[in-house]
N, C-alpha and C positions, 0 to 999 in steps of 0.2 A: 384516542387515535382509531381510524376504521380499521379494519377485522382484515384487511388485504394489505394494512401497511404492519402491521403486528407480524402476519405469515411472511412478510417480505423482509420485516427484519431478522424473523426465526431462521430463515431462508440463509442470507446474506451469515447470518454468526456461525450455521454450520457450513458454510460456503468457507469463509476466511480462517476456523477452527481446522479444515482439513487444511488449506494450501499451508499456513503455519506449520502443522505439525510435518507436511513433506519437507519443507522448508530445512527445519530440524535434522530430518535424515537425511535430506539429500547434501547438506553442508558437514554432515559428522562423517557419513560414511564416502564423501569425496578427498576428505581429511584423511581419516584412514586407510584408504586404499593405495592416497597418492603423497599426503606426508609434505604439501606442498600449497604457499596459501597462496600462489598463484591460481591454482587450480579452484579456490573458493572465490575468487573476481570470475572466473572464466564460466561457473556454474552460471554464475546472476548475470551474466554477457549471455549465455543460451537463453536465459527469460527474457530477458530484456529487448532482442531483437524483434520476435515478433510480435510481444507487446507493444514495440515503440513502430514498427516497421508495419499495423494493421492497423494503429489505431484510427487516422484519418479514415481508411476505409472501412470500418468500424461503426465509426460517428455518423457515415453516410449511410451503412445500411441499417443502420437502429433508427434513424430516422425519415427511412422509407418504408420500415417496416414496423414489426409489433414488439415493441422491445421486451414484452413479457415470453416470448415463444422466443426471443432471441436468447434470451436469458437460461430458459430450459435448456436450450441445445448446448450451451457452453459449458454445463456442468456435468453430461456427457464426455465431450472434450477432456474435462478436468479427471473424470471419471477413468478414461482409458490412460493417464498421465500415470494415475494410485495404482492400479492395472499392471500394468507396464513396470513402475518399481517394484510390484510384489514378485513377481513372476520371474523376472531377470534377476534379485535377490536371492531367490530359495537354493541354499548349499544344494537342492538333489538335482538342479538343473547344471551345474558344472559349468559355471560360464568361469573364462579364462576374467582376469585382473583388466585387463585392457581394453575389454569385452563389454565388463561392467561399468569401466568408469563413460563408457561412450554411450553406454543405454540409460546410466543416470544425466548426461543432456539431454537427452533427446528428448527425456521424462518433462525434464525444464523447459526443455525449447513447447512441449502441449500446452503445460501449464502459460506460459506466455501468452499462447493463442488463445487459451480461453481468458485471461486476462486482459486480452487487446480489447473485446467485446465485454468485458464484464461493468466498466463504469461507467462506458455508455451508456449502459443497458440499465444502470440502479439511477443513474442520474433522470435518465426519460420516464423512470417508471413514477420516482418521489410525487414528481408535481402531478401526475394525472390520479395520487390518490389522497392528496392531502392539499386543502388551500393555501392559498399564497401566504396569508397573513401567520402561519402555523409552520411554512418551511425552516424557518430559523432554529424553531425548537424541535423538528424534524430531524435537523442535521446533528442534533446534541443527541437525541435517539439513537439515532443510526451509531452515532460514532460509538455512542457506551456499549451499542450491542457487538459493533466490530472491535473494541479495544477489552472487549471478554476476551470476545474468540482470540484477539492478539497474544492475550494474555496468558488463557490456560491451553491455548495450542501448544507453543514452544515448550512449556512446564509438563504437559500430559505427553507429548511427545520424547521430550528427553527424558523422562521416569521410563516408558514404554520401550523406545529402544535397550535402554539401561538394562531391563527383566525380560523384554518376547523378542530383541531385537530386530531387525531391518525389517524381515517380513512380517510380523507379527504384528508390529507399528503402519507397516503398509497399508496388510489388511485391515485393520480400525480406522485410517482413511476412507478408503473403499466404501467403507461402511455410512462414513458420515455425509460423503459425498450422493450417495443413495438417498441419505435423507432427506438432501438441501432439492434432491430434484423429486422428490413426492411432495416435500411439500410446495413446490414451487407450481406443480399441478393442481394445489389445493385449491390455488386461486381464482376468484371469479373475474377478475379485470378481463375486459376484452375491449379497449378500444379502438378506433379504428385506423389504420396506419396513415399516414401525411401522405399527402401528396408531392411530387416535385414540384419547384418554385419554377411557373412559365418563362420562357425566353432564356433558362440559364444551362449550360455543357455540365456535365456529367464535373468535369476537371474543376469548372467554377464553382460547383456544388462541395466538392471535397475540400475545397480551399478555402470555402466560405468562414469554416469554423476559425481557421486558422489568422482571417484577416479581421474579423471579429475581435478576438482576443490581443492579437497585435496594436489594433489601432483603439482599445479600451484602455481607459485613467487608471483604473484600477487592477482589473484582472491580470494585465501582462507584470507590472510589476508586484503581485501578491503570488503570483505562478513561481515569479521569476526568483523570489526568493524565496519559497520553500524550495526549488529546484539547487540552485547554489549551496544555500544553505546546507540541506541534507546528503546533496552530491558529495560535499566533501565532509560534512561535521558526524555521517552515519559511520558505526563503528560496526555493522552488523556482521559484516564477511570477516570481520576478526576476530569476532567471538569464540569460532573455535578453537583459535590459535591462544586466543587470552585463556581458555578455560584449561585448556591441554598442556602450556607451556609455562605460564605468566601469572594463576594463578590456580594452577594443579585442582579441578572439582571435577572432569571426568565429562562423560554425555547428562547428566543429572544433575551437576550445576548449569552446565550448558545451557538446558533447556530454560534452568530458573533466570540465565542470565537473560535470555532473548525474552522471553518474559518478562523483565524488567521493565523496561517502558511503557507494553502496554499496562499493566500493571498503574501505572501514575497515572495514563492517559485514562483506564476507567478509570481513576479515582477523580482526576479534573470533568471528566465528562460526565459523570452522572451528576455532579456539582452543577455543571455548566444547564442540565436541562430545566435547571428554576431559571435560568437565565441569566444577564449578569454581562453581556457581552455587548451588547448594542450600543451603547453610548462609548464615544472614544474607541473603536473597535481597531483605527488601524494603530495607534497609540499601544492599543495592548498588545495586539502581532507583533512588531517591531520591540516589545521588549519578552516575547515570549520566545522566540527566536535567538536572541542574543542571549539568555538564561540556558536555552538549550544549547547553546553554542559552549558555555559556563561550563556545564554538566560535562559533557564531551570532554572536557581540558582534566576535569576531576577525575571522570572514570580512566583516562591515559596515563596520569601518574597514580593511580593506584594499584598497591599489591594487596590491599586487603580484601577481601570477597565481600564483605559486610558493606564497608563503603563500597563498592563497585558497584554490587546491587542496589543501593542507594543514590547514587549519583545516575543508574540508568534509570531509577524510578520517575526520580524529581525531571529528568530529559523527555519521557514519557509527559509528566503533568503538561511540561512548556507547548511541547510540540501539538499535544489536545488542542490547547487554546488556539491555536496557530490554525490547525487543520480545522474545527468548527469554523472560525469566523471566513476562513478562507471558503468552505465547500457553499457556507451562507451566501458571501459574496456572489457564486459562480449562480446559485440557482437564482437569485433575485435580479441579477443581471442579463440573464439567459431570457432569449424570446423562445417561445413556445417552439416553433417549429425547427429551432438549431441545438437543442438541446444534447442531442447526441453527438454532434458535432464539437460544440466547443468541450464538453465533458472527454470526448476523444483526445482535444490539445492536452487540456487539464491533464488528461491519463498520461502522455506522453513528455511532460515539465515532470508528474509523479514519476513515472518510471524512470526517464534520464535520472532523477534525484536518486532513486531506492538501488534499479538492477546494477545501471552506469555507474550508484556511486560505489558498489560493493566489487566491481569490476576495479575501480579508481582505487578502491582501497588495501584489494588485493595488490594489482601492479604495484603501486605507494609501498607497500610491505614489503614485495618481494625485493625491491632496490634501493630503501630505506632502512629496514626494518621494523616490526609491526609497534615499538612505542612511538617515534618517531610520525609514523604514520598518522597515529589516533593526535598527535601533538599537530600536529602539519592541519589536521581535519578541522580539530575546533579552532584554532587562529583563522582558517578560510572563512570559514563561519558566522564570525564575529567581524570579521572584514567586510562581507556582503550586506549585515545590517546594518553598517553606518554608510556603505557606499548609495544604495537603495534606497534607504532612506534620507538622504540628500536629493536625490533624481526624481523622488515621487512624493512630491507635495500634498499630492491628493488621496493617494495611499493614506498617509500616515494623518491625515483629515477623516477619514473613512470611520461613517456614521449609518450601522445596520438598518436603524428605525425612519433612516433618512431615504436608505435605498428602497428601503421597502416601500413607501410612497410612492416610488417612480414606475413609470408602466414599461416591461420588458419589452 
């Protein structure tokens, strides 16, 4: 792999290593403050908007412009996010209870934005350093280096709160987020930014992504089910409640539990980069999805921490294979000059799925109860892949090495 996709993955793991570990604090110490797992939907409702509410406009300027200089400024962004919770955190700053829990949104609502711009920005950058025939096992790269950082974010994060807590943990983001933007200056990429497409409105331009991926065989329904799917089958906004209440381990199982999946997902994904996917590829989505749907049902009725952490690892494996063949799809399908764009839609099927479904899962808790909820989750789940896959003949035909032949 060239010397600019290696730093962009180095990039990218302590990019995802920091948001993880805010992740971590911002969901424990929202817990603790407020005692209330409304208030943990309500966190991922402040990311989620202007992640989902930028992304179009996002997708349109990463691909008017240099998505590697886009990429630097957003981890700034991210940077004053880590900032911001250390400072508003430190017991000698004396912020009142009600003070704190409004500056740890606000903290979320950064992170969002820099998030709106962030997979536009990895998505434009792949293809202009790696050739086409090499994106597939690109995307298996990429994934093992984010499903690291998935991995030992949440775990390094809940040990660290546990012993330096809130600020001390802040400060060590800080840190890593500093790193992800020297080395994103390391880079030699400079190519040169798109032009607009003649004859089209500023409005046609932002919607282009959008009508792209709507009227594709593929893409809208591979969107569309990880979207459903993890909308309602992610159990992540209940983790603290499960850790705290349901199965008594404190900020330090916590961390091992969010952990948990990626956890699996590096373990499928650095499998995945010998390969292994391409033939029958929508065949395996469709029952990787439904397996993770499985997991979700197991982790709801368990009180044992052993199984729990086991049933999120093996959710982590499914979901790997799901998100490779899917992220495969998007770049092979993607014409050069919309890259940003449709990677924007993509961002915002992801985020409806991750911020919305942890907002769904909070509200579900707070008027359900939180077994109930995680029970509610994996039936939706399991619902969506037999629905979807009835609907999308072509999907579930969906042949990597096939697509790869066809000219974006």
């Amino acid at each position: 792999m060239p010397s600019d996709f290696k730093k962009l993955m180095f990039a990218r793991f302590f990019f995802t290593f920091a948001v993880q570990m805010q992740a971590i604090v911002l969901g424990w110490r929202m817990y603790e403050l407020t005692k209330d797992a409304l208030y943990l939907g309500l966190i991922g409702l402040a990311e989620a908007i202007p992640a989902l509410g930028l992304a179009l406009f996002a997708g349109y300027i990463v691909d008017r412009g240099r998505p590697l200089i886009i990429y630097r400024r957003l981890t700034f962004v991210s940077l004053t996010s880590g900032l911001l919770m250390l400072l508003t955190q430190l017991p000698s700053m004396g912020i009142s209870v009600d003070l704190q829990v409004k500056l740890l949104f606000i903290s979320s609502f950064l992170t969002g934005v820099a998030r709106a711009f962030s997979q536009p920005s990895m998505y434009s950058l792949v293809p202009k350093i790696i050739p086409r025939h090499l994106l597939p096992q690109s995307s298996a790269w990429m994934s093992s280096a984010m499903q690291t950082a998935r991995m030992s974010g949440p775990a390094v994060g809940g040990i660290l709160y546990g012993f330096l807590g809130v600020s001390g943990t802040a400060l060590i983001i800080c840190i890593c987020l500093t790193v992800t933007s020297f080395t994103l200056f390391m880079m030699r990429l400079n190519h040169p930014a798109n032009t607009p497409t003649p004859g089209k409105s500023v409005k046609e331009d932002l919607l282009s992504g959008l009508k792209f991926v709507f009227s594709h065989p593929i893409l809208f329904p591979a969107m569309s089910l990880d979207m459903v799917s993890v909308l309602f089958g992610g159990v992540t906004a209940l983790l603290p409640v499960y850790a705290a209440e349901i199965l008594f381990v404190g900020p330090q199982g916590l961390g091992l539990l969010r952990a948990s999946p990626a956890i699996g997902a590096f373990i499928m994904s650095t499998w995945l980069i010998k390969g292994g996917l391409q033939n029958q590829a929508g065949k395996k989505l469709f029952s990787s999805v439904a397996g993770f749907g499985v997991c979700i049902l197991v982790f709801a009725f368990s009180r044992n921490y052993i199984l729990s952490m086991i049933s999120l690892i093996a959710s982590g494996m499914f979901d790997s294979v799901s998100m490779v063949i899917r992220t495969a799809a998007v770049q092979l399908s993607s014409p050069d000059d919309m890259r940003g764009r449709i990677s924007a839609v993509n961002s915002i099927f992801i985020g409806s799925s991750n911020e919305i479904g942890e907002f769904e899962s909070g509200v579900t808790a707070k008027f359900m109860g939180t077994f109930p909820a995680a029970v509610f989750g994996g039936v939706m789940c399991l619902i969506s892949v037999f629905t979807i896959s009835f609907f999308s003949p072509k999907l579930r035909q969906l042949d990597l090495k096939e697509l790869e032949k066809e000219k974006s």
